[in-house]
C-alpha positions as CSV (number, residue, x, y, z in Angstrom):
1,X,26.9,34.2,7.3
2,X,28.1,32.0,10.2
3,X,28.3,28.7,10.1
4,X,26.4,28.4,13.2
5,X,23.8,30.7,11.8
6,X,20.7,29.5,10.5
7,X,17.3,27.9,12.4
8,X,17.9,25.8,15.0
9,X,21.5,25.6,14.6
10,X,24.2,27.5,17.1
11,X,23.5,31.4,17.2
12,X,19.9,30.5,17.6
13,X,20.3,28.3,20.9
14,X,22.3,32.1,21.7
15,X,18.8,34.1,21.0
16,X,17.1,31.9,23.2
17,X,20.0,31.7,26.1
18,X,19.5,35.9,26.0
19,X,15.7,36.1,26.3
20,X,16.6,33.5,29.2
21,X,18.2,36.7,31.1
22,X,15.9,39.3,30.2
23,X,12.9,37.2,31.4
24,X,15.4,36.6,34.7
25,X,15.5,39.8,35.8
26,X,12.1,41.3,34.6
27,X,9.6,38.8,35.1
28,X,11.5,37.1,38.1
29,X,11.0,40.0,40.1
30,X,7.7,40.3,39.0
31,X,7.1,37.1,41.1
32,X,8.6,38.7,44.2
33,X,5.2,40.4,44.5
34,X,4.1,38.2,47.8
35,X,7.1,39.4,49.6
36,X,7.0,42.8,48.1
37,X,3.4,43.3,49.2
38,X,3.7,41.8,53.0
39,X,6.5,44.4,53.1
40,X,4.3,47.3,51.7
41,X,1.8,46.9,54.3
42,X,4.5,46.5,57.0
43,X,6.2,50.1,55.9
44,X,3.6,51.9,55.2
45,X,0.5,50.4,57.5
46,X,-1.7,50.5,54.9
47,X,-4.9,47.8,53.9
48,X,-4.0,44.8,51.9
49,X,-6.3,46.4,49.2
50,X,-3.9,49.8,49.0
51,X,-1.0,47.6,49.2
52,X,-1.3,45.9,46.1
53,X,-2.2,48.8,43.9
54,X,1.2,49.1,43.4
55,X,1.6,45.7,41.5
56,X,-1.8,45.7,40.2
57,X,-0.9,49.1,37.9
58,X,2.6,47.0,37.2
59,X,1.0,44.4,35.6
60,X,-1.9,45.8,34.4
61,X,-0.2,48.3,32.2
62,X,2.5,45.9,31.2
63,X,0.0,44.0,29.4
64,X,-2.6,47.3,28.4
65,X,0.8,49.0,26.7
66,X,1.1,45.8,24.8
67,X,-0.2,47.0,21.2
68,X,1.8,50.0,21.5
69,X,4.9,47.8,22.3
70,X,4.4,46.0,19.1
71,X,3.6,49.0,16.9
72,X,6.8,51.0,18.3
73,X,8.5,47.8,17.9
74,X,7.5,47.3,14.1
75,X,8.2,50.8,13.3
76,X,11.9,50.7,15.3
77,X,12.7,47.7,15.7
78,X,12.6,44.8,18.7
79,X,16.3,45.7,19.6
80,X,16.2,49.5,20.3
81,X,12.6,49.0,22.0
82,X,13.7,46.4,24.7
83,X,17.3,48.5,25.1
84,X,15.2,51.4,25.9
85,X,12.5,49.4,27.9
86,X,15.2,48.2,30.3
87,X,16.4,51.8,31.0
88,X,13.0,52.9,31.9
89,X,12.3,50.1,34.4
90,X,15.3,51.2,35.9
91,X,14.4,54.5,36.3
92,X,11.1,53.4,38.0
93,X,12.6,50.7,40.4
94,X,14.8,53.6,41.2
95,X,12.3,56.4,41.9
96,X,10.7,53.9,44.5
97,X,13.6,54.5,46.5
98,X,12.4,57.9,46.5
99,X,8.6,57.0,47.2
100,X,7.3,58.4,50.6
101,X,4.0,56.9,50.3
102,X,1.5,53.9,48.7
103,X,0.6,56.4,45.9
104,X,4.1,57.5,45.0
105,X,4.7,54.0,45.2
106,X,2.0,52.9,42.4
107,X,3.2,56.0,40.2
108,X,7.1,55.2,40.6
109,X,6.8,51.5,40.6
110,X,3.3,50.7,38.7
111,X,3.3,53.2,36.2
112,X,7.0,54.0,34.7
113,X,8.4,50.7,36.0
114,X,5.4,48.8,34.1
115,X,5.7,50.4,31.5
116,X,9.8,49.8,31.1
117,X,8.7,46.8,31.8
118,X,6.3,46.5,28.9
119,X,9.2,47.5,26.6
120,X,11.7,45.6,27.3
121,X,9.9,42.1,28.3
122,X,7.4,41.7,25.5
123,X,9.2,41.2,21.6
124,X,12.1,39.0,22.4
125,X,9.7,36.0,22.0
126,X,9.4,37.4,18.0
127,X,12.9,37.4,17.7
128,X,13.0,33.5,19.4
129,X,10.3,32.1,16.9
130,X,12.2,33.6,13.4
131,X,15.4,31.8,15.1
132,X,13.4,28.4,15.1
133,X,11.2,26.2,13.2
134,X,11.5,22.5,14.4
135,X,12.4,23.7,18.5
136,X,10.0,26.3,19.0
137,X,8.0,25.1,22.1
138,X,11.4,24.5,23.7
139,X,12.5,27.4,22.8
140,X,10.1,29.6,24.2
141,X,10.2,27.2,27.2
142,X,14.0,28.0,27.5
143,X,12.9,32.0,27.2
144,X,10.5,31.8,29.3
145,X,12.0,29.8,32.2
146,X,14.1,32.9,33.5
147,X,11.2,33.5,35.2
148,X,11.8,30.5,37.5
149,X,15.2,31.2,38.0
150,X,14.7,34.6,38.6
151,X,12.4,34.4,41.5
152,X,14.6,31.5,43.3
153,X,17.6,33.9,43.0
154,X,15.4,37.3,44.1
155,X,13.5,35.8,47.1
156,X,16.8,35.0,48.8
157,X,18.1,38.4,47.6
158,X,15.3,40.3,48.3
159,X,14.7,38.9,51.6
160,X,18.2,40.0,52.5
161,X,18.2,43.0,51.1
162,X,14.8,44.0,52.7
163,X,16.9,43.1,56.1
164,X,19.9,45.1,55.5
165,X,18.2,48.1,53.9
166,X,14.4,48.3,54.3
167,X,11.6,48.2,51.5
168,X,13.2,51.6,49.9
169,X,16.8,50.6,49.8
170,X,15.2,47.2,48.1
171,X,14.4,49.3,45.1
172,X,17.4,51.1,44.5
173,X,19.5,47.6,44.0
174,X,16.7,46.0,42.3
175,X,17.1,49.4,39.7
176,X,20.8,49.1,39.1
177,X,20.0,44.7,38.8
178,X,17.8,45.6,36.2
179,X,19.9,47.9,34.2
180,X,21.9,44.0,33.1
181,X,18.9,43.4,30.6
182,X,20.9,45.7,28.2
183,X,23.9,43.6,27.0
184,X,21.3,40.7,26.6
185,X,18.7,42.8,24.6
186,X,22.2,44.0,22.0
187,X,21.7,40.2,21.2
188,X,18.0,40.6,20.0
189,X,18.9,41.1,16.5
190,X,16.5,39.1,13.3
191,X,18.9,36.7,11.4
192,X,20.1,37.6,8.6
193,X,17.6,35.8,6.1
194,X,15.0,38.5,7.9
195,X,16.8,41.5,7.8
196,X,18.3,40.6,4.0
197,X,15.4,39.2,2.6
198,X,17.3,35.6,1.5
199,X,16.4,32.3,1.8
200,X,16.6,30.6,5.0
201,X,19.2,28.2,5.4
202,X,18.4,25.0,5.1
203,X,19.6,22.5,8.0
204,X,18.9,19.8,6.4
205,X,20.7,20.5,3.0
206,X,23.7,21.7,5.5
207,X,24.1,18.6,7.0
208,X,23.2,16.4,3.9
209,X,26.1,17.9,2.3
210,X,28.3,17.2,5.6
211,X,27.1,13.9,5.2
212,X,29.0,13.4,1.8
213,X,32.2,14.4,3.8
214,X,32.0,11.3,5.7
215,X,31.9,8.9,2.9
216,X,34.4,7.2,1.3
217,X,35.6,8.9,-2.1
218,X,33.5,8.7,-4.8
219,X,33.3,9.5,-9.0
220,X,31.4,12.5,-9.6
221,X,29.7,13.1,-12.9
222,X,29.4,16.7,-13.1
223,X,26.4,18.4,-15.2
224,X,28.0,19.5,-18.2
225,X,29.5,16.0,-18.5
226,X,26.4,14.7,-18.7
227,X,25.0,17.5,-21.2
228,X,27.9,16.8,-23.6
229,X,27.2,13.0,-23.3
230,X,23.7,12.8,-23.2
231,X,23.6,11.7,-26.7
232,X,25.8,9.0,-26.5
233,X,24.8,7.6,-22.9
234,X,21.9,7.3,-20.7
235,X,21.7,10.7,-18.9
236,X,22.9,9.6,-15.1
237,X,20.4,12.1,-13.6
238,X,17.6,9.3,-15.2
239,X,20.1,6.8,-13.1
240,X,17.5,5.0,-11.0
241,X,17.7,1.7,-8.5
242,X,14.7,-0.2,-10.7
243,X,17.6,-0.1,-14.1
244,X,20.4,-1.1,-11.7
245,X,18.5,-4.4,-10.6
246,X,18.8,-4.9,-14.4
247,X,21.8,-4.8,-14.8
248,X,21.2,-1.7,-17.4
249,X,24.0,0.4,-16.6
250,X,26.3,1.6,-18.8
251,X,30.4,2.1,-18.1
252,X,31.4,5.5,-17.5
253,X,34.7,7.1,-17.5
254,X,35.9,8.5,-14.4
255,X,36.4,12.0,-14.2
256,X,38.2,14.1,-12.1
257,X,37.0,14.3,-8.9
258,X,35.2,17.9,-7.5
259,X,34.3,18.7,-4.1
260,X,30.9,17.6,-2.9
261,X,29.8,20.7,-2.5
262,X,29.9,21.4,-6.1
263,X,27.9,18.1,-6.8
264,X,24.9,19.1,-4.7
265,X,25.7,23.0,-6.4
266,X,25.5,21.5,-9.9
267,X,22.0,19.4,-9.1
268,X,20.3,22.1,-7.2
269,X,21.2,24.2,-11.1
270,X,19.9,21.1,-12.6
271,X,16.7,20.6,-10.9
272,X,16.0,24.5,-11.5
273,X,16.7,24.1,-15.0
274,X,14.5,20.3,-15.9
275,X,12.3,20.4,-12.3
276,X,12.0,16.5,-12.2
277,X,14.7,13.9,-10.9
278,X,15.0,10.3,-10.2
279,X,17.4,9.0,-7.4
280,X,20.7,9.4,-8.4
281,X,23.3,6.4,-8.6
282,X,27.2,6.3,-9.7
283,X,28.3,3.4,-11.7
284,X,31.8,2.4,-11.7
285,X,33.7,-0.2,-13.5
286,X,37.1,-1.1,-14.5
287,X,37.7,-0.2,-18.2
288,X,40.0,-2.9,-19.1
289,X,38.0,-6.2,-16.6
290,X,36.2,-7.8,-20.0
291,X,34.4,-10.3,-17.1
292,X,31.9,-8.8,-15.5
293,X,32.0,-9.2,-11.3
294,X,28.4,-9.9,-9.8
295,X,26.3,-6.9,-9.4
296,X,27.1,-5.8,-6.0
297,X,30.7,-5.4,-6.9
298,X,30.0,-3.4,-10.4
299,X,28.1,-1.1,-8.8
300,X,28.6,1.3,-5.7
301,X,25.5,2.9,-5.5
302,X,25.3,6.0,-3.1
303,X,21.3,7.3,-3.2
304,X,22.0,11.3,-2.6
305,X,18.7,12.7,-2.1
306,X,15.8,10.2,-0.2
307,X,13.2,12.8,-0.1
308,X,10.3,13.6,-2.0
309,X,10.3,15.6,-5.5
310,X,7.9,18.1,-3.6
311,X,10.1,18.2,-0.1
312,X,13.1,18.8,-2.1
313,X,12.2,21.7,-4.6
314,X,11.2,23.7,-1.4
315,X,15.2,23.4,-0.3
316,X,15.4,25.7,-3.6
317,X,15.6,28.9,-3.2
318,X,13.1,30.3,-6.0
319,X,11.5,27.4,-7.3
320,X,8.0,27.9,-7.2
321,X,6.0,29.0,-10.3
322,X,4.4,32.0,-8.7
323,X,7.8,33.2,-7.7
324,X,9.1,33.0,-10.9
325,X,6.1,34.7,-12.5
326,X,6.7,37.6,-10.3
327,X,8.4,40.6,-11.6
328,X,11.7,41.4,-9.3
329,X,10.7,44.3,-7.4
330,X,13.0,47.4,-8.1
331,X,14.8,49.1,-4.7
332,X,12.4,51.9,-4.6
333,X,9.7,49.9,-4.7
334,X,10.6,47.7,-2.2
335,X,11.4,50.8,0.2
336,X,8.4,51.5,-0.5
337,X,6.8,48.1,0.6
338,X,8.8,48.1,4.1
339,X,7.7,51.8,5.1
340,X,3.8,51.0,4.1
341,X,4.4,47.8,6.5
342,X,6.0,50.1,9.2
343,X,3.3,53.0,9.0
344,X,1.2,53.9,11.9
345,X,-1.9,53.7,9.9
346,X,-0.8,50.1,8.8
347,X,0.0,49.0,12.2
348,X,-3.4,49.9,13.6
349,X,-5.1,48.4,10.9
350,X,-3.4,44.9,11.4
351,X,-4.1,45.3,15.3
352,X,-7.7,45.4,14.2
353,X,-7.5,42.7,12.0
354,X,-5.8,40.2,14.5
355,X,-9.2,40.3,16.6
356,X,-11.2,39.2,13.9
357,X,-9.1,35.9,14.5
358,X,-11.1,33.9,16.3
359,X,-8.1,31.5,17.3
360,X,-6.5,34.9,18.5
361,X,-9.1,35.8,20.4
362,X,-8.8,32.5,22.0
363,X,-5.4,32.9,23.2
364,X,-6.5,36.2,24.3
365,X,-9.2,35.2,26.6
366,X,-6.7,32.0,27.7
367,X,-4.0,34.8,28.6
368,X,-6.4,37.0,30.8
369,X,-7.6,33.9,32.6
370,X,-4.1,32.9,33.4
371,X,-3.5,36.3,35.1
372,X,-6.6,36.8,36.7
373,X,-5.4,33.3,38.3
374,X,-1.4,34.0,38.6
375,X,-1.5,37.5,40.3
376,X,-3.8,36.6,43.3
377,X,-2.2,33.4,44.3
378,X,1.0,34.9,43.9
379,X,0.3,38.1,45.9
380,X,-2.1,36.2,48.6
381,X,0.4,33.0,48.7
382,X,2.2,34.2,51.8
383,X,-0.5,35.8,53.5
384,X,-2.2,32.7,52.7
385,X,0.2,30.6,54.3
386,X,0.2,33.1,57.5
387,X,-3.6,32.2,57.7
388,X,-3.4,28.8,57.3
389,X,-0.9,29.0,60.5
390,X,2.8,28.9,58.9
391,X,5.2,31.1,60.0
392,X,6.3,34.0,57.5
393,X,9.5,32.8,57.3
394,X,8.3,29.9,55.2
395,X,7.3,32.0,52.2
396,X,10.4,32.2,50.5
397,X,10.0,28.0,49.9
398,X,6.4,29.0,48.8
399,X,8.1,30.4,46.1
400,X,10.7,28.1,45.5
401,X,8.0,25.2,45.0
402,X,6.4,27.6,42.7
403,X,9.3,28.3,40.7
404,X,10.3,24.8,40.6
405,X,7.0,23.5,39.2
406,X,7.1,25.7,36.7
407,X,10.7,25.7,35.3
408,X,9.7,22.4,34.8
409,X,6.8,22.8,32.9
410,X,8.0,25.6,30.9
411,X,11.5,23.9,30.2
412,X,11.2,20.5,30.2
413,X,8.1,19.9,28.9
414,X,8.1,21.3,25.1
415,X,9.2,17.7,23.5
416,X,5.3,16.7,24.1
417,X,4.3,18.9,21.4
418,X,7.6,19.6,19.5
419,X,7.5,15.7,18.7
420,X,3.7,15.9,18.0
421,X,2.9,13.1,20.8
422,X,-0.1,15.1,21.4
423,X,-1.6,18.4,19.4
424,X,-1.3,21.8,21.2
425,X,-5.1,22.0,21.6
426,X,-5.6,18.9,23.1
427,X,-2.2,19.8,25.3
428,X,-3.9,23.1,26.4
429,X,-6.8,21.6,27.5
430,X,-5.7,19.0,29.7
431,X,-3.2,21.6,31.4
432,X,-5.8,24.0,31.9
433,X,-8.3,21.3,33.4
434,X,-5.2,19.9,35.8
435,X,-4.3,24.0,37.0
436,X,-8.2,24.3,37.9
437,X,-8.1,20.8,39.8
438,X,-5.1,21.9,41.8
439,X,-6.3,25.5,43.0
440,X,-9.5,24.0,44.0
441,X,-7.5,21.5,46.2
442,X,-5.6,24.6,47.6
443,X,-7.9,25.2,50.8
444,X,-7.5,22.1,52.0
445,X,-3.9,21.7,52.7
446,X,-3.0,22.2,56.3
447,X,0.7,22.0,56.6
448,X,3.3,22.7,54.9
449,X,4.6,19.6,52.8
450,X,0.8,19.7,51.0
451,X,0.6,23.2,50.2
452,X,4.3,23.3,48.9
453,X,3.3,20.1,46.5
454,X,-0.2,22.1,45.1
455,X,1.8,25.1,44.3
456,X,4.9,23.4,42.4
457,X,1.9,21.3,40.2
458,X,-0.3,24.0,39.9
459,X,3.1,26.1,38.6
460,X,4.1,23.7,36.9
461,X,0.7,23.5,34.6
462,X,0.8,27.2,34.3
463,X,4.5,27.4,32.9
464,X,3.9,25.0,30.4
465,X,0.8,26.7,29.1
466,X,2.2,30.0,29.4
467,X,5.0,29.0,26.6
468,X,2.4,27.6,24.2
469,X,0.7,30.9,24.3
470,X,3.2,32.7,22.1
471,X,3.5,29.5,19.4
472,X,-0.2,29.6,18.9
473,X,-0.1,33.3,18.1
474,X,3.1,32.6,15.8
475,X,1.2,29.8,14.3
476,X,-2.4,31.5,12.9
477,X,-1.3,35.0,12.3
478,X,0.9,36.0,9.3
479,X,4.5,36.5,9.5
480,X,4.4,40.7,8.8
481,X,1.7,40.8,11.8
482,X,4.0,38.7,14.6
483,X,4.9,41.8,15.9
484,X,1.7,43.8,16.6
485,X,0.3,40.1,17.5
486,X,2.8,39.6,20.3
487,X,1.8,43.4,21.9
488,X,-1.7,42.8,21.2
489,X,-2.6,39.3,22.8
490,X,-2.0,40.1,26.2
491,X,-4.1,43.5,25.9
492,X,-7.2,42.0,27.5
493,X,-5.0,40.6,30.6
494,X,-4.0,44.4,31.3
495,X,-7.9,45.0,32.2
496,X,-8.2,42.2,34.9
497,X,-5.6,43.1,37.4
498,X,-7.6,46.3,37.9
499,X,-10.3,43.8,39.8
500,X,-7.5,42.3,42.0
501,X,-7.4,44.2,44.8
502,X,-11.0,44.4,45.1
503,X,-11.2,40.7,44.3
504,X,-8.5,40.2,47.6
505,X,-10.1,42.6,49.9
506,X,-13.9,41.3,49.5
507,X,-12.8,37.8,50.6
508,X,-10.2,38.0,52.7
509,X,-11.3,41.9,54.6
510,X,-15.0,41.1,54.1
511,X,-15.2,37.1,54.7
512,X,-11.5,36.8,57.0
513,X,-10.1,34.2,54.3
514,X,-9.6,33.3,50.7
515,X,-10.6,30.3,50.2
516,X,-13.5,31.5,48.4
517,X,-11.4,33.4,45.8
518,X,-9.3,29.9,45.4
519,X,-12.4,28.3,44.5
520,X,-13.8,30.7,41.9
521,X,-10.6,30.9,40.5
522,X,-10.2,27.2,40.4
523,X,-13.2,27.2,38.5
524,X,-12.2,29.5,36.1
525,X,-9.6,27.5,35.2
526,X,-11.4,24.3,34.3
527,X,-13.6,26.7,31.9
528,X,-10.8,28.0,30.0
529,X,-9.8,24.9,29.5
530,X,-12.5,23.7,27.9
531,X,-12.9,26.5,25.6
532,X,-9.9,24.7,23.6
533,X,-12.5,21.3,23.0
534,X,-13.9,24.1,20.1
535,X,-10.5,25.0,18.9
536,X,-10.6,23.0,15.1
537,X,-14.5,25.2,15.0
538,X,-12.6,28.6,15.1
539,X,-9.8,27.1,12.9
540,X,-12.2,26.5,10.0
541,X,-14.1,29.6,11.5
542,X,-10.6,31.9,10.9
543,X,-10.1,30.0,7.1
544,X,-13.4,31.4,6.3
545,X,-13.1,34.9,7.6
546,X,-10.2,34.8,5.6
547,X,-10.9,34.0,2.5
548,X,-13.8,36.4,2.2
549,X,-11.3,39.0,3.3
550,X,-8.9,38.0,0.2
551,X,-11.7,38.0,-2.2
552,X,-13.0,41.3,-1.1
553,X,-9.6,42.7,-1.5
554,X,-9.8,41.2,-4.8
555,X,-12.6,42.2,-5.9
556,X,-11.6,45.9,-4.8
557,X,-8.2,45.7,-7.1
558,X,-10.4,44.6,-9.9
């Protein structure tokens, strides 16, 4: 193992810095569907509701292929399905070049892109959250802010390529472009206490025992000294700070120096062995000094481990009771155990089993409000902007401002609930409540400083939701179901895109504007948010499902 390996630590900032790429290229042009669109209609003279089929089958079946992305994924693994995900959106983007009309286009583009797509831009976040445990809001923010960066680099590039080339030659490079996601998904590879089935590593064991590094030398008192000795002397594991301020302390011999490593070896045996401890203290004193300095100079008193009996037996690999009641599983048997995981039949049955989750469910309904939202401002924003009398030329700093706003609140705001300053719930609803106020203030911006500064807040409130999503799934379900959870939650979303182009044609074809869609999706918004007031509800409401589950299952081994 690395040194740098372990959660949190080096190789996992690496994980995250990879997903960074593949959410780049994939989902950033994704977000080039406003200038995509305006340049469907313009090449093939067709209705704004034909033109968006295209991206509406994109994004509706990257989201509907979502539970078979996580069962292929549990069965194969995260690796090979995102390597072969980004070949197939390849071969899609580069069919389009091929595409002589709107419905070529949808099957070329909407179909096998979305589903490459689906593939390779769904289970990196799995392999993000087993790389982290304290960081994992940031984390996913960092995964997810490709995005942003992605559609500021492909609006200036896709604008120019549209220019040299036409719509047709656009998808050609865009299919070679894509074809980079392959050396970043080699990367996505579990850590080695998933794939081995060790203990983690614990960071904070790691650096204590850096910490001893840094201190000046020191007598150790190894264990079998003290075995040999206990007898004669007070054990110095029963060492604590309330005898020293007594001045009962007894004189010990030095002994030959080890390595701190072997100290913190020797009491992690110890603990194992007794499973009780006191702080630990080193006494020194001169043997041949018959007067006796004051008390701070007779003692140098180092106090190794400040943390709770309870917080430091879970630092132990194989401490617990249960775990030591438990017969060691034979190799057979656990092949066994990982092929009954990995079966099809077990796949579908946790699929089914995650919407019984009513927190689940939650995020489920929260995702397919956020793309019901996202896809028809971002394909109406520039033909928005037209109508509202900006030039077209102005839409590529339409999407700036939106990718701005929302690299910032996917990147830079994680510390809010990493640090626990406020709970996720509570987060989610006041983001959802803010994303509603700013849609509904969309309509009335009449130039182009005010409508730039609503879509950069209203972006900015989505991205930081958006990287919640995948910690709250994380969070509730169990750790063998992460997969089939991240296909499965975004299921629902792949449903509502189907409406968008009738949703966009009704306004703007039937009523000659939008605004009207702004405001019912404004609306929406501020719902959804406060769906997440009921949140601790479906907590105790999931705990309950639960446990009648486990004693069912129970009562059917009985």
């Amino acid at each position: 193992m690395g040194y740098s390996e372990g959660p949190d630590r080096g190789h996992a900032w690496v994980i995250a810095c990879a997903a960074c790429v593949i959410t780049m290229i994939l989902s950033g042009i994704s977000k080039m569907v406003g200038i995509l669109y305006v340049a469907v209609i313009d090449t093939y003279g067709v209705s704004r509701k034909e033109a968006t089929l295209p991206f509406t089958f994109r994004k509706s079946l990257r989201c509907l292929a979502g539970p078979i992305v996580g069962i292929v994924g549990q069965r194969y693994g995260i690796r090979a399905v995102t390597m072969a995900g980004a070949f197939g959106a390849s071969l899609g983007a580069f069919l389009a070049f091929f595409a002589p009309d709107v419905t070529w286009l949808t099957i070329c583009w909407g179909v096998v892109h979305g589903m490459g797509e689906a593939f390779a831009n769904t289970l990196f976040q799995v392999v993000v959250n087993q790389y982290f445990e304290k960081y994992r809001s940031t984390a996913s923010g960092i995964a997810l802010s490709g995005a942003c960066m992605g559609s500021v680099m492909f609006s200036f590039l896709i604008e120019a390529l549209r220019e040299a080339y036409g719509l047709q030659g656009t998808f050609l490079v865009l299919s070679a472009i894509i074809l980079h996601v392959l050396p970043a998904g080699i990367l996505l590879r579990s850590p080695s206490w998933i794939r081995n089935g060790t203990p983690k590593p614990n960071t904070e064991l790691t650096e204590l025992n850096k910490s001893f590094k840094k201190q000046p030398p020191m007598y150790v008192i190894t264990n079998d000294y003290v075995k040999s000795n206990a007898e004669k002397r007070r054990s110095v594991v029963s060492l604590n700070p309330k005898l020293l301020e007594k001045n009962e302390f007894m004189s010990v011999n030095p002994v030959k120096a080890h390595s701190t490593t072997n100290l913190v070896e020797s009491l992690q045996k110890k603990l194992e062995v007794e499973r009780g401890y006191d702080n630990l203290a080193f006494a020194m004193e001169k043997q041949n000094n018959p007067e006796k300095p004051p008390l701070e100079k007779r003692l140098s008193i180092q106090n190794i481990f400040a943390t709770s009996k309870e917080s430091l037996y879970e630092k132990i690999p194989n401490n617990s009771e249960d775990s030591l009641k438990k017969p060691a599983l034979t190799s057979s048997e656990k092949l066994a155990a990982i092929k009954d995981e990995k079966s099809f039949a077990t796949s579908i049955k946790t699929m089914l089993r995650l919407y019984t989750n009513p927190i689940f469910l939650l995020v489920c309904v929260c995702m397919a409000t956020y793309v019901f939202i996202f896809i028809p401002i971002m394909t109406s924003m520039v033909d928005y902007s037209r109508d509202k009398g900006l030039p077209e030329t102005v839409g590529k700093y339409l999407i700036h401002a939106m990718a701005v706003g929302d690299i910032i609140g996917r990147l830079c705001l994680g510390w809010v609930t990493d640090k626990e300053y406020i709970s996720i719930p509570r987060y989610m609803t006041l983001t959802l409540l803010l994303q509603g106020t700013f849609i509904l203030l969309l309509p009335s911006a009449t130039n182009l400083p005010s409508f730039l500064s609503l879509l950069a807040f209203y972006s900015m409130t989505a991205g930081s939701m958006l990287v919640r999503m995948p910690v709250i799934v994380l969070k509730h379900v169990k750790k063998e179901e992460h997969s089939v959870a991240m296909g499965c939650y975004g299921f629902a979303s792949g449903l509502v895109p189907l409406g968008v182009p009738s949703l966009i044609g009704h306004f703007r074809d039937n009523f000659g504007s939008y605004d009207g869609m702004y405001y019912l999706l404004g609306t929406l918004s501020i719902i959804s948010g406060v769906f997440w007031v009921f949140e601790p509800l479906l907590v105790k409401l999931k705990e309950r499902i639960e446990e009648k589950r486990s004693r069912k299952e129970h009562e059917i081994k009985v």
